[in-house]
C-alpha positions in Angstrom: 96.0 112.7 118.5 96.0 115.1 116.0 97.4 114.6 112.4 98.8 116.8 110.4 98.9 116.7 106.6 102.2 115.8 104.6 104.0 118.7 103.2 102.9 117.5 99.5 99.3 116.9 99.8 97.1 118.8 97.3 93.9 120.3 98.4 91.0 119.2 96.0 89.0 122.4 97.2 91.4 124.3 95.1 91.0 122.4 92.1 88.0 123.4 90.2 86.5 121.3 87.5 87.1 124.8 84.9 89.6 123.1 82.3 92.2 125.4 82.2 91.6 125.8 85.9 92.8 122.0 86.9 94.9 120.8 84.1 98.3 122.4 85.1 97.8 120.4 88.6 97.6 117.3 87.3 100.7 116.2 87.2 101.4 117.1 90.7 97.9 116.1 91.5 98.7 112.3 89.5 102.4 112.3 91.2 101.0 112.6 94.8 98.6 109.6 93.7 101.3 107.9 92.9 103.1 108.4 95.9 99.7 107.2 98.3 99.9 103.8 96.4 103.3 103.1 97.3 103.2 101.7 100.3 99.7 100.1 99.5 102.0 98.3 97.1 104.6 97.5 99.1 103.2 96.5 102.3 100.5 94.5 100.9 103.2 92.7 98.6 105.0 92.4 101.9 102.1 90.5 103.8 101.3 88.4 100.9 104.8 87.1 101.0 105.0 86.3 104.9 101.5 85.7 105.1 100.6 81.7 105.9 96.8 82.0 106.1 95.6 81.3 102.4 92.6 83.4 102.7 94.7 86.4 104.0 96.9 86.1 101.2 94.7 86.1 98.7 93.0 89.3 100.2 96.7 90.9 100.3 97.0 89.9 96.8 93.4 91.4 95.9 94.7 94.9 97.6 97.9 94.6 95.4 96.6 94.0 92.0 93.9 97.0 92.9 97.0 99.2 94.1 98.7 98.1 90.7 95.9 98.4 88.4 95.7 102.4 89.9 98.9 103.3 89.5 99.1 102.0 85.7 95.8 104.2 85.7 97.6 107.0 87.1 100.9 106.4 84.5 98.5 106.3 81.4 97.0 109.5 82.6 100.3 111.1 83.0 100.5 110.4 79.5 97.4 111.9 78.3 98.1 114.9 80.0 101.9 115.4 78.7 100.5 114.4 75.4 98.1 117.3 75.7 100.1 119.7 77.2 103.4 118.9 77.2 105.7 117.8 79.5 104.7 119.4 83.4 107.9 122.0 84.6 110.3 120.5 87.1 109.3 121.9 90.6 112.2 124.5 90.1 111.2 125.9 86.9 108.3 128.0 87.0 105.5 127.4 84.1 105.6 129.6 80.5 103.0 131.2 79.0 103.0 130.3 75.5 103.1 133.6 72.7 
């Protein structure tokens, strides 16, 4: 079976480690993180909760926390990167060039 990539995934080829080449995708870039973690959060919270084996739980837990510890990652760099440049355009507006 083959599997297709979502609609929002960003290709890292594109991305080029040039400053003013990778910057303006890093909000989408960060925002698509955010959305993988999701259900690593949810599902793992999910199976610690219904979980009865001890040692399963605690590795559920274990996936959480690291699931939780990224996306506070992912959030603080959102922050540097507004700070930086400002807030990212909605996905309706298209970007300015400042004068």
């Amino acid at each position: 079976m083959k599997v297709k990539p979502s609609q929002e995934s960003v290709s890292v080829e594109k991305l080029t480690w040039e400053e003013d080449d990778w910057v303006p995708h890093m909000p989408r870039v960060l925002h698509t993180l955010s959305n993988k973690l999701l259900p690593i959060v949810a599902f793992s919270d999910l199976g610690s909760r219904r979980c009865e084996d001890p040692t399963l739980r605690e590795y559920f837990e274990k996936i959480r926390q690291a699931a939780r510890d990224s996306r506070d990652l992912i959030i603080q760099l959102r922050q540097d990167v507004q700070q930086k440049n400002g807030p990212a355009p909605r996905s309706h507006e298209k970007p300015t060039d400042s004068l």
